[in-house]
C-alpha positions in Angstrom: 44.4 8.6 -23.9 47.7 7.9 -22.3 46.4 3.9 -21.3 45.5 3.8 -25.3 48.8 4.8 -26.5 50.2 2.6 -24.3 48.3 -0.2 -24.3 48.9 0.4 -28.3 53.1 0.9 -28.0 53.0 -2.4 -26.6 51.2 -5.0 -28.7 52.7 -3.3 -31.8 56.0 -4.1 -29.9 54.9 -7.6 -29.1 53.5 -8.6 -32.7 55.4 -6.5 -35.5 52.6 -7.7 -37.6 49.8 -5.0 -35.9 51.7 -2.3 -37.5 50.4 -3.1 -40.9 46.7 -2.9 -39.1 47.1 0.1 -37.5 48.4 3.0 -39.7 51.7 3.7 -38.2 51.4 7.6 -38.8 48.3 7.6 -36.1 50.4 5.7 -33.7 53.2 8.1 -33.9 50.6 11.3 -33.7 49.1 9.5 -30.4 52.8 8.9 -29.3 53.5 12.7 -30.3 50.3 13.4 -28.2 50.8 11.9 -25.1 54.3 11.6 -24.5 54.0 8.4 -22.7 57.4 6.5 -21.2 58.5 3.7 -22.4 58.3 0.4 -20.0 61.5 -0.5 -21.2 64.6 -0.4 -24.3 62.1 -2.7 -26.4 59.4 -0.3 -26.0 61.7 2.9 -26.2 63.1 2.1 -29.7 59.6 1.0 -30.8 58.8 5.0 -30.3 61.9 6.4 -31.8 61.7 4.1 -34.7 57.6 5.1 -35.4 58.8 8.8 -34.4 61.5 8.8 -37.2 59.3 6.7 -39.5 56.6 9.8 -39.4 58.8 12.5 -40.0 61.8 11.1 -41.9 60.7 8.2 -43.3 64.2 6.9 -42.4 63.6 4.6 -39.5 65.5 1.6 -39.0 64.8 -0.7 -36.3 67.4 -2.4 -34.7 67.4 -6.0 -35.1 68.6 -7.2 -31.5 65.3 -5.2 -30.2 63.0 -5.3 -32.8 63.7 -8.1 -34.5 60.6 -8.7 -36.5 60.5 -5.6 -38.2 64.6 -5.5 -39.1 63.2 -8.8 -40.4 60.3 -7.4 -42.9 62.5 -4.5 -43.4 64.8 -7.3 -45.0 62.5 -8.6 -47.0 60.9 -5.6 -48.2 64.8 -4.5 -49.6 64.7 -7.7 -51.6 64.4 -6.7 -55.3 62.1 -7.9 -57.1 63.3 -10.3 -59.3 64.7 -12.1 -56.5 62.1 -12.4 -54.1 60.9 -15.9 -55.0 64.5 -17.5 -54.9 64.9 -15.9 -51.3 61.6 -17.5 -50.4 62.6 -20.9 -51.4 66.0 -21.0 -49.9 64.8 -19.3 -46.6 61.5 -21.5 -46.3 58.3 -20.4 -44.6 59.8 -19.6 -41.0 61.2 -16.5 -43.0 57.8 -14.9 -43.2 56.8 -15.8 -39.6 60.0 -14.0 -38.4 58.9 -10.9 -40.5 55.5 -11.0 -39.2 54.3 -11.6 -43.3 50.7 -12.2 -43.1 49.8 -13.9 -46.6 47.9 -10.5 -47.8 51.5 -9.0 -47.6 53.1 -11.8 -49.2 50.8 -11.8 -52.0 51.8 -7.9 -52.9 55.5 -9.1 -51.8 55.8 -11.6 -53.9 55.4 -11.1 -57.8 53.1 -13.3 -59.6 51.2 -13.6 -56.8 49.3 -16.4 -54.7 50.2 -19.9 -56.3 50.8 -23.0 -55.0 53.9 -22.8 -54.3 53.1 -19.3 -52.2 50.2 -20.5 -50.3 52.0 -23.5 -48.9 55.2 -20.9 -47.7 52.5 -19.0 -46.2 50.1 -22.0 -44.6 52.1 -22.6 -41.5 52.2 -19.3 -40.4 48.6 -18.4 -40.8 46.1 -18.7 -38.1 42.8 -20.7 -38.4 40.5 -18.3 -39.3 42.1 -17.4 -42.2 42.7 -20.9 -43.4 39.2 -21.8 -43.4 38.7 -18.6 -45.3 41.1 -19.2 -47.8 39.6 -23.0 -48.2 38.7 -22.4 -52.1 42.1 -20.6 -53.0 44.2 -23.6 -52.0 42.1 -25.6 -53.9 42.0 -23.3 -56.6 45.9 -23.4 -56.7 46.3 -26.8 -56.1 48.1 -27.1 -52.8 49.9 -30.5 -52.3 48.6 -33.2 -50.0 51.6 -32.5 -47.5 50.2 -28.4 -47.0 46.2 -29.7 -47.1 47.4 -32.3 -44.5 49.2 -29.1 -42.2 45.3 -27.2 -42.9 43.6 -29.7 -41.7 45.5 -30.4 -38.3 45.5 -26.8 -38.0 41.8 -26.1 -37.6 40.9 -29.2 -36.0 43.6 -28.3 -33.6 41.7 -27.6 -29.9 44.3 -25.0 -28.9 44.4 -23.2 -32.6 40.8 -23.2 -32.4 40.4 -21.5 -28.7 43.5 -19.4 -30.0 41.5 -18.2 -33.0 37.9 -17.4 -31.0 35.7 -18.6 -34.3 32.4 -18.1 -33.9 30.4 -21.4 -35.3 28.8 -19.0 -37.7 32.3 -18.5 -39.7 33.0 -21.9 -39.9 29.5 -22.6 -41.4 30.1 -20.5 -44.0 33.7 -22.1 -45.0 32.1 -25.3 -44.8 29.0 -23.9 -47.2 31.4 -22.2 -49.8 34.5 -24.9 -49.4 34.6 -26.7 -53.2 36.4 -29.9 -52.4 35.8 -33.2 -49.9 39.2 -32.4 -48.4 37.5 -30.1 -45.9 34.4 -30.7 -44.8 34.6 -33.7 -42.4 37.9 -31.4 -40.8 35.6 -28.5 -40.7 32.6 -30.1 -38.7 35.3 -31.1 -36.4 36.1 -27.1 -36.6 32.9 -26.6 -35.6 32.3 -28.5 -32.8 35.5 -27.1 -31.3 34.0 -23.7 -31.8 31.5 -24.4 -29.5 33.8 -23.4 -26.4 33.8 -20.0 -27.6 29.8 -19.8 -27.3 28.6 -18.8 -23.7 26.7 -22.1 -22.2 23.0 -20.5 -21.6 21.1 -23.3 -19.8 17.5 -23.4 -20.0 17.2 -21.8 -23.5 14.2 -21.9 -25.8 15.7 -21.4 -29.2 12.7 -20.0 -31.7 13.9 -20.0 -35.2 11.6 -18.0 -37.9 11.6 -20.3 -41.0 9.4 -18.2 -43.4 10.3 -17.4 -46.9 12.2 -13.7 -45.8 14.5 -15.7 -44.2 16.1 -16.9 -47.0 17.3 -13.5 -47.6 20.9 -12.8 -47.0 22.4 -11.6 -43.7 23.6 -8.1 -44.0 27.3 -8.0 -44.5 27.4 -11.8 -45.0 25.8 -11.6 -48.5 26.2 -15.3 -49.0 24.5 -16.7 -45.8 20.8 -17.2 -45.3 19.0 -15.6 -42.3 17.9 -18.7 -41.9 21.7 -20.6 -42.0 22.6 -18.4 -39.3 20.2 -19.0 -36.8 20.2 -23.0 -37.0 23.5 -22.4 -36.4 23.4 -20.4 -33.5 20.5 -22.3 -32.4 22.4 -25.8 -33.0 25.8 -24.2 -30.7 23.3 -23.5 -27.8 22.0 -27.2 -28.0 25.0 -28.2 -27.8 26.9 -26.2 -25.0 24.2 -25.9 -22.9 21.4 -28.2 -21.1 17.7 -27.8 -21.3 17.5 -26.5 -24.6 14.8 -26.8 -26.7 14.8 -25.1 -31.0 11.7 -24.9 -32.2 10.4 -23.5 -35.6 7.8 -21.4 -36.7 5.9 -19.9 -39.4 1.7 -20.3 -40.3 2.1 -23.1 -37.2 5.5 -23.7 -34.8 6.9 -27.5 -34.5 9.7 -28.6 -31.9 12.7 -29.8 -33.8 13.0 -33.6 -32.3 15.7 -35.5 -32.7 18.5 -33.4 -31.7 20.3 -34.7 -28.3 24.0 -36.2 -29.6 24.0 -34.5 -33.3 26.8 -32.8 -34.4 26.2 -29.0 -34.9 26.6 -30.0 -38.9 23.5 -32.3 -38.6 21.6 -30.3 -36.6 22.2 -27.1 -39.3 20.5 -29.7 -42.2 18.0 -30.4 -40.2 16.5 -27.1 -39.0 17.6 -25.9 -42.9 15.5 -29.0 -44.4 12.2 -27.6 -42.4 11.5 -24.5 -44.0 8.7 -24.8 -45.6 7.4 -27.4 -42.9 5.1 -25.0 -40.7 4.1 -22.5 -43.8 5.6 -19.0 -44.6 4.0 -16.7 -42.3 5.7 -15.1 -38.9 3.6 -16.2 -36.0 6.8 -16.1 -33.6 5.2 -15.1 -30.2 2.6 -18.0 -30.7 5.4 -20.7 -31.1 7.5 -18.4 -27.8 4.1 -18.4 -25.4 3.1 -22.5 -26.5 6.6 -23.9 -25.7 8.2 -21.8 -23.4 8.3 -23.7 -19.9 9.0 -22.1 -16.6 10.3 -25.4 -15.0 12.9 -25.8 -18.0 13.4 -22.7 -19.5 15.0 -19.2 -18.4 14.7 -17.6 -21.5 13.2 -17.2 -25.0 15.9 -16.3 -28.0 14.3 -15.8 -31.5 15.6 -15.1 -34.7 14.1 -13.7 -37.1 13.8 -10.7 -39.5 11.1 -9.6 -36.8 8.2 -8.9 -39.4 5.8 -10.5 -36.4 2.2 -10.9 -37.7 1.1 -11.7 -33.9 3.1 -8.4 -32.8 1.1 -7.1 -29.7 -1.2 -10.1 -29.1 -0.1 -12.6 -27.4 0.4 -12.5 -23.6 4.5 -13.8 -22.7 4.1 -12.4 -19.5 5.3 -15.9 -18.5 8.4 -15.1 -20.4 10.6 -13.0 -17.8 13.3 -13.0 -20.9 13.0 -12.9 -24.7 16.1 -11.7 -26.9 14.9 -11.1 -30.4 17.8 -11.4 -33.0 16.6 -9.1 -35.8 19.1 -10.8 -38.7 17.8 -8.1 -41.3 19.6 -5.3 -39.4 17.7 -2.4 -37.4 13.9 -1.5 -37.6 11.3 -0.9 -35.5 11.1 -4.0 -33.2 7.8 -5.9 -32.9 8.3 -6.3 -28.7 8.4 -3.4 -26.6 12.9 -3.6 -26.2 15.4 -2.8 -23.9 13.5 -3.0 -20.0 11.5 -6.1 -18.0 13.7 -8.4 -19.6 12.6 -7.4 -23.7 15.9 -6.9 -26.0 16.3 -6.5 -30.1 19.4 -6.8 -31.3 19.7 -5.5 -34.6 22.2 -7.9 -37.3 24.5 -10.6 -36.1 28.2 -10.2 -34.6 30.5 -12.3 -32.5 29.7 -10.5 -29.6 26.2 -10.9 -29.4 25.9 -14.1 -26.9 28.4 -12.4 -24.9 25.6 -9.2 -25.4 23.1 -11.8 -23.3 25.3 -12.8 -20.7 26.1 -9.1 -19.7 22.6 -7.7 -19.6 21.6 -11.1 -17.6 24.0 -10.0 -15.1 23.8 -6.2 -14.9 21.7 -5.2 -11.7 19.7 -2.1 -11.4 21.3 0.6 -9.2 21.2 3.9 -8.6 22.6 7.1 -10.1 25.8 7.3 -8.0 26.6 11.4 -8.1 
């Protein structure tokens, strides 16, 4: 408890702009709780100011130690009426020094999220929330100066790694994004995500193309089942060597073609092929016909794991198969979690990183 609070004191001391993630009446209870010592005067008027913020509601930070939130505190006092003239003279650094993220400025900021708002608030914000907010520029009618700063923004290398997207996000900008302004910056986008994708050599990438999984990922209502995994299948072929995506309904087909296509092409491609091999879930079949020992070190396989060959097919020559089940938990159709059999239920950034740990946990024994 005392590592939490403390660990918690100091990125709300480092970024003012956690406090309006965090509640700050919990931090100040966990404070209250643990007593911990500050590190430093930084860290010590950080605790007075939440402590007097919990019980008085009168704290003021001091703006030659906590600079960023004696800076939203001045904003915040700003009436009203005046807010958008203070804007305009002060620029878009003002909200970067108060640590405004562009869901505060739009309840800051009467009338809301126009033009004129979003590009104040477009060199502060970080990538994944650009390419999130794709439509709403567009929608306001950004100028070609602020789509320019977007663009080198998220096709940035370092903004990119900064930001740890996942290629799956990026899809989905690209999918929903209404103009041509974005989409040749996003594939760029979402090659550069592929750093952030473990590089799993010798992967057979088994993608369940029948007509469930055109059903929406949980949580992600406008994605296909099937959009994800040629996504995730089309990030593995391209971080990683010996990889092989195959397809599979009625019959299973190896997707040819793909060595030196961008992960966008590749996504069309596997996308364009349901429908090719029929609508039924023979996903075993296609995992024990192409998986090959002298190229491959494990099966992955998305699907919504309704398996009509459930239980009879031998993949004992299969030492690991991770079954993606993109409908969310139920009963899995292979035998999970020992001799190298996992489900993981739904989709979420960490579940390549999920892979990597359980390849390189080792049995041991009880240790009391």
């Amino acid at each position: 408890m005392l590592a939490f609070a403390r660990d918690r004191g100091q990125a709300v001391s480092h970024r003012g702009q956690r406090l309006r993630q965090v509640p700050e009446p919990f931090v100040a209870d966990v404070i209250e709780l643990v007593d911990p010592s500050p590190r430093d005067e930084r860290q010590s008027a950080l605790f007075g100011y939440l402590l007097d913020r919990r019980h008085h509601d009168d704290g003021v930070a001091d703006a030659g130690v906590l600079p960023v939130l004696a800076a939203a505190a001045g904003l915040e006092a700003v009436p009203v009426a005046e807010r958008r003239d203070v804007l305009r003279a002060r620029g878009p650094a003002v909200l970067s020094d108060a640590g405004f993220s562009w869901e505060h400025l739009a309840g800051w900021l009467p009338g809301g999220m126009d033009a004129e708002a979003w590009e104040m608030a477009v060199p502060s914000m970080g990538v994944l929330a650009l390419v999130r907010n794709l439509a709403n520029f567009d929608q306001a009618g950004i100028s070609e100066a602020a789509v320019d700063t977007v663009i080198a923004k998220v096709t940035d290398p370092s903004e990119v790694a900064r930001a740890r997207l996942f290629p799956y996000q990026v899809w989905a900008a690209y999918k929903n994004a209404p103009s041509d302004n974005w989409a040749r910056a996003l594939g760029s986008t979402l090659d550069l995500t592929l750093a952030n994708i473990p590089a799993l050599d010798g992967t057979l990438v088994v993608i369940d193309t029948s007509g469930s999984m055109q059903g929406a990922v949980p949580g992600r209502s406008k994605m296909a089942r099937v959009e994800v995994a040629a996504v995730m299948a089309m990030a593995t072929a391209n971080r990683a060597k010996d990889v092989d995506v195959v397809i599979y309904g009625q019959s299973n087909a190896l997707v040819q073609g793909l060595d030196g296509m961008s992960v966008l092409g590749g996504v069309a491609k596997v996308v364009a092929s349901v429908g090719s091999v029929g609508h039924a879930t023979f996903g075993h079949t296609a995992i024990a016909r192409w998986f090959d020992p002298k190229r491959h070190q494990r099966a992955v396989i998305f699907t919504d794991d309704q398996q009509h060959d459930s239980g009879q097919v031998n993949l004992g020559h299969v030492p690991m198969v991770y079954t993606f089940n993109l409908a969310g938990y139920r009963p899995s159709a292979l035998p999970a979690g020992e001799r190298g059999r996992y489900t993981l239920g739904g989709f979420t950034d960490a579940t390549f990183t999920a892979m990597t740990v359980l390849e390189g946990g080792r049995e041991a024994d009880w240790p009391f």
